[in-house]
C-alpha positions, 0 to 999 in steps of 0.5 A: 500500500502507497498511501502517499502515491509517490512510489506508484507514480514513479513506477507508473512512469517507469513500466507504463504500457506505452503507445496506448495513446493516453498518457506518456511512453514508458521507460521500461518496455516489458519490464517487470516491477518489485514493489518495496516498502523501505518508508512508514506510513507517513513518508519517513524513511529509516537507513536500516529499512531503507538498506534492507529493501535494497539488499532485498531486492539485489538478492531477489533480481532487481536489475535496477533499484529506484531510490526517490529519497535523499538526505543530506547527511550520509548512511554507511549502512545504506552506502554499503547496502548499495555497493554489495547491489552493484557489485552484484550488477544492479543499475542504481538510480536516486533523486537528485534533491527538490530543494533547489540548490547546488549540490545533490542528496545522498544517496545520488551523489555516490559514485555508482548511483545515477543521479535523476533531477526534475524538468518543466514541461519544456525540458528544462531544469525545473526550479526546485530540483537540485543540481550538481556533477 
């Protein structure tokens, strides 16, 4: 259950049956999706629920883990969760950040984790999302 909606829409975008002429492409044609709850409730996230979804779904074949959470401040225990996933081959994916300025959240900023910012609707950097290298 998704009460605050954020983890089904961004699957949506990612496994939406495209070319149905509705709504938008998807990203991910005939792909699969592993639901995992790392959040409470109330959207708050601790770093053990949030290391124990990724080593989930690394060991039950995520081939990429999609993580729209940040914090400034740095997890060992998730960082070392995210690197035993992509040493084992999973494609990692975080926010950027919403607050609008330089610099991007933890986790994105590690090295092996792509970092996704937000766009208007004319492609450009959208004001409230973070940027960085």
């Amino acid at each position: 259950m998704d009460e605050l909606g954020h983890g089904t829409y961004v699957s949506g975008i990612a496994c939406a049956v495209s070319d149905n002429e509705t709504c938008y492409a998807s990203i991910g044609f005939n792909c699969r999706v592993m639901c995992l709850r790392a959040g409470n409730i109330n959207g708050l996230l601790e770093e053990d629920d949030a290391a124990a979804a990724i080593l989930y779904g690394a060991a039950n074949g995520a081939q990429v883990i999609n993580m729209s959470f940040g914090a400034d401040e740095a997890s060992e225990t998730v960082t070392r969760a995210l690197d035993r996933a992509y040493q084992n081959g999973v494609v990692l994916v975080a926010a950027a950040g919403n607050s609008g300025r330089e610099g991007i959240d933890f986790p994105a900023r590690l090295e092996n984790v792509i970092a996704a910012g937000a766009v208007d609707a004319r492609g450009e950097r959208a004001p409230y999302s973070s940027t960085g290298p």
